[in-house]
C-alpha positions in Angstrom: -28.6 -1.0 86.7 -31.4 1.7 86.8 -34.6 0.7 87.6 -37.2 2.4 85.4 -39.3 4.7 86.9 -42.8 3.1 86.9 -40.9 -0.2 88.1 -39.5 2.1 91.0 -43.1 3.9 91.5 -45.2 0.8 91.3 -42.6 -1.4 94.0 -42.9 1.5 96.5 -46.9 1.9 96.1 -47.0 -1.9 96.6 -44.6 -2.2 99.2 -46.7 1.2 101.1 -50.1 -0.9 100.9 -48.7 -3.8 102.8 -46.9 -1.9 105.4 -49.6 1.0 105.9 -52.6 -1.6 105.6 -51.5 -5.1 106.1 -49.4 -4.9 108.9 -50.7 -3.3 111.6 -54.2 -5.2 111.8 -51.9 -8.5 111.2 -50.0 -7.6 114.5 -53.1 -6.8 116.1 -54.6 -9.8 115.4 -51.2 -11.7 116.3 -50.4 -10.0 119.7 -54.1 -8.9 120.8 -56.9 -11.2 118.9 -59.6 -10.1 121.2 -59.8 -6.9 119.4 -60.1 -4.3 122.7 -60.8 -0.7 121.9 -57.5 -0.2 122.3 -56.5 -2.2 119.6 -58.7 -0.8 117.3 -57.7 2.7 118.1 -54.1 1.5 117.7 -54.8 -0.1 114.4 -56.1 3.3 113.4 -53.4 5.4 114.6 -50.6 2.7 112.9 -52.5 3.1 109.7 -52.6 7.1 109.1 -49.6 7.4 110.5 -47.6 5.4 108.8 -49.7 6.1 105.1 -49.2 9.9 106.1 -45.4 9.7 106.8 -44.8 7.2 103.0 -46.9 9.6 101.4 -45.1 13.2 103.0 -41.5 11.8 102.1 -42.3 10.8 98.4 -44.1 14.3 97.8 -41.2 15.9 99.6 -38.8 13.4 97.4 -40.0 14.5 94.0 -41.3 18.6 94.9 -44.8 18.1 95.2 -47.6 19.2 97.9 -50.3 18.5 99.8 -52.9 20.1 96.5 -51.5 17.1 94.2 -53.6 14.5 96.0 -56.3 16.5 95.8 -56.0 18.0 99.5 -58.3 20.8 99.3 -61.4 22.7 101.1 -62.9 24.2 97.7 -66.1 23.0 96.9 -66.4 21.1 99.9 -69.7 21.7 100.5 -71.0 20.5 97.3 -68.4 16.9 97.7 -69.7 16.2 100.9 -73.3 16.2 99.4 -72.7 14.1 96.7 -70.7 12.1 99.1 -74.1 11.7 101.3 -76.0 10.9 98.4 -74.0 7.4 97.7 -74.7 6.1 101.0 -78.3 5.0 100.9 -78.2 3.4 97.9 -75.0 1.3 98.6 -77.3 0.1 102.2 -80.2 -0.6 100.4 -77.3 -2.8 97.8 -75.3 -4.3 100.7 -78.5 -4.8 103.7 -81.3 -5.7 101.2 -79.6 -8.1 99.1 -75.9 -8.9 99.5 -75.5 -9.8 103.3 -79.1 -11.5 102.8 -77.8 -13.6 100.3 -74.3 -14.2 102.1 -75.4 -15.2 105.2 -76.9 -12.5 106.7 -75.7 -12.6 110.7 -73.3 -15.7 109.8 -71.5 -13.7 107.2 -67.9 -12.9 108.2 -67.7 -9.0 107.8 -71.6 -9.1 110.2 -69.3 -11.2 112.6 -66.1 -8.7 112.6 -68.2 -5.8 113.1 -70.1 -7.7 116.1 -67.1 -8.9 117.4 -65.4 -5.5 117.5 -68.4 -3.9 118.9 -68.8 -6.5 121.9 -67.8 -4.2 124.8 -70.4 -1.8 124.7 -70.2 1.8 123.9 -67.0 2.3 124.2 -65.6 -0.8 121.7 -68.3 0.8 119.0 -67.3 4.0 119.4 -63.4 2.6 118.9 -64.9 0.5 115.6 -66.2 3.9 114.7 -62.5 5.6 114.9 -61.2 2.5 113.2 -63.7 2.6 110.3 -63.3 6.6 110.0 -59.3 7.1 110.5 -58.3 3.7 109.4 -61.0 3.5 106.2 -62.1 7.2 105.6 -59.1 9.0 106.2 -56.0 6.8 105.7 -57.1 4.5 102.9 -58.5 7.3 100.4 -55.5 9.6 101.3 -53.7 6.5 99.8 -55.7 4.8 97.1 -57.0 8.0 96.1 -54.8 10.9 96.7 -51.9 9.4 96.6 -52.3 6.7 93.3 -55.1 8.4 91.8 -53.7 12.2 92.4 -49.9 12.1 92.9 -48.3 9.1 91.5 -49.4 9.8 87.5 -47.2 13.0 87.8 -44.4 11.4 87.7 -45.1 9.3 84.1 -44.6 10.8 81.0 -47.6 10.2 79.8 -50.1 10.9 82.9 -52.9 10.5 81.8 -52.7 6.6 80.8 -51.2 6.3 83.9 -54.2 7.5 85.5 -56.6 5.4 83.2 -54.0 2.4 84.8 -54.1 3.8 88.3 -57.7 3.9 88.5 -58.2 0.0 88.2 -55.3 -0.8 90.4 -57.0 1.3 92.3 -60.4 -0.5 92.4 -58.7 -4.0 92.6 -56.1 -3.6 95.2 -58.3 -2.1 97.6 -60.7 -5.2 97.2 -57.6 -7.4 97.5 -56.2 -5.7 100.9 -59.9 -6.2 102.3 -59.7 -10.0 102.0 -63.4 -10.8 100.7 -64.4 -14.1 102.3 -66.8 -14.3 99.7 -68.4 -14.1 96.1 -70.7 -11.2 97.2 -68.3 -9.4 99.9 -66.0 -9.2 97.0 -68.7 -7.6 95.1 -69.9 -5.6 97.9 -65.8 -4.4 98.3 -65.8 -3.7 94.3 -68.5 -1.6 95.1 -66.9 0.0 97.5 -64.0 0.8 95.4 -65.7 2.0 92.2 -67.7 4.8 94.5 -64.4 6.1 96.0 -62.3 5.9 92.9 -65.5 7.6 90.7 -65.8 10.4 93.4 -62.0 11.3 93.4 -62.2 11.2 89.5 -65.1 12.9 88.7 -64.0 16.0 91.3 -60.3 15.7 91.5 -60.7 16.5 95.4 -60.3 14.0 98.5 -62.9 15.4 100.2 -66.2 13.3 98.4 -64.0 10.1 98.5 -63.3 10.4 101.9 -66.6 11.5 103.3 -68.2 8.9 101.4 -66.5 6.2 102.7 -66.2 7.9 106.6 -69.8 8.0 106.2 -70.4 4.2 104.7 -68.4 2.9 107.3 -70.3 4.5 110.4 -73.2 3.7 108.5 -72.5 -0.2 108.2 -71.4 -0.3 111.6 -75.1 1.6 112.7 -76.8 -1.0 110.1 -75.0 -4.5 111.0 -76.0 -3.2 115.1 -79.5 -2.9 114.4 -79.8 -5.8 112.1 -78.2 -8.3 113.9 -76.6 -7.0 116.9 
């Protein structure tokens, strides 16, 4: 029997999210639940890795490149300031009112971050790789570039499947992340409506990817000060 090819395209995307983003924080957390810098860098390396070496062979598979998730410098100037430009807002969002209202230093994403960044300069400076590499890097090269840019070439009609990529998008990246909560779910939605609008609205990596580089070392920074 041949399997269709959005059957095919949608088991391997599904299939790539667990294995590039499920399982290598679920081993660390198995074989070294105190969370050492190590680990963290190792979480990061295991997730862009792995996400770079799925998403290589499928290009290579069906005679794309790199351009077709959107890897590219033009106008990068411009994307990283728009990029900038989401960040306070989503603080002032996620410090002002949503952790507040969640908890504040008893909310489980405030305790991750602490717990991660217990070993002094060195553990947040690994949290930082992790949240940079792992988040800014790895995740929007897949959730973006590769769903959002590469996988609708391959439907006949591409640009539905774009409209259908974008929410799968948006809800499977709040789904990997494991909200513990009403609000960290929202906070995560938000999360994933930023980087999905960026790569939409310029077609490019860069935005998404700064953006959420720069909201990660930002939350790390914020979450330190407020209740480190």
């Amino acid at each position: 029997m041949v399997i269709p090819v959005p059957v095919r395209t949608a088991g391997l995307f599904l299939a790539g999210s667990l294995i590039c983003f499920v399982v290598p924080p679920l081993a660390a957390g198995l074989f070294a639940a105190d969370g050492t810098p190590v680990v963290l860098l190792a979480v990061a390396g295991a997730e862009l890795v792995s996400a770079v070496l799925l998403i290589t062979w499928w290009l290579r598979r069906h005679g794309f490149d790199h351009r077709t998730l959107g890897l590219t410098s033009r106008h990068w100037r411009r994307d990283t300031l728009i990029a900038a430009a989401t960040v306070p807002p989503r603080l002032l969002l996620e410090f002002g009112v949503l952790l507040p209202a969640s908890g504040g230093a008893a909310n489980p994403e405030v305790q991750e971050i602490l717990r991660m960044t217990t070993g002094g300069a060195v553990a947040v400076a690994a949290a930082l790789v992790l949240g940079v590499v792992g988040g800014g890097i790895a995740e929007e090269l897949y959730f973006r570039g590769f769903l959002l840019g590469a996988i609708p070439h391959r439907f006949t009609r591409p640009r539905v499947a774009l409209r259908v990529a974008a929410v799968v998008s948006v809800l499977l990246f709040g789904l990997l992340h494991l909200p513990a909560n009403a609000l960290n779910a929202l906070s995560i939605a938000v999360a994933g409506l930023v980087y999905t609008g960026l790569f939409l609205a310029t077609r490019r990596l860069t935005a998404a990817v700064v953006a959420h580089a720069l909201w990660n070392t930002a939350a790390v920074g914020a979450v330190l000060v407020s209740y480190g």
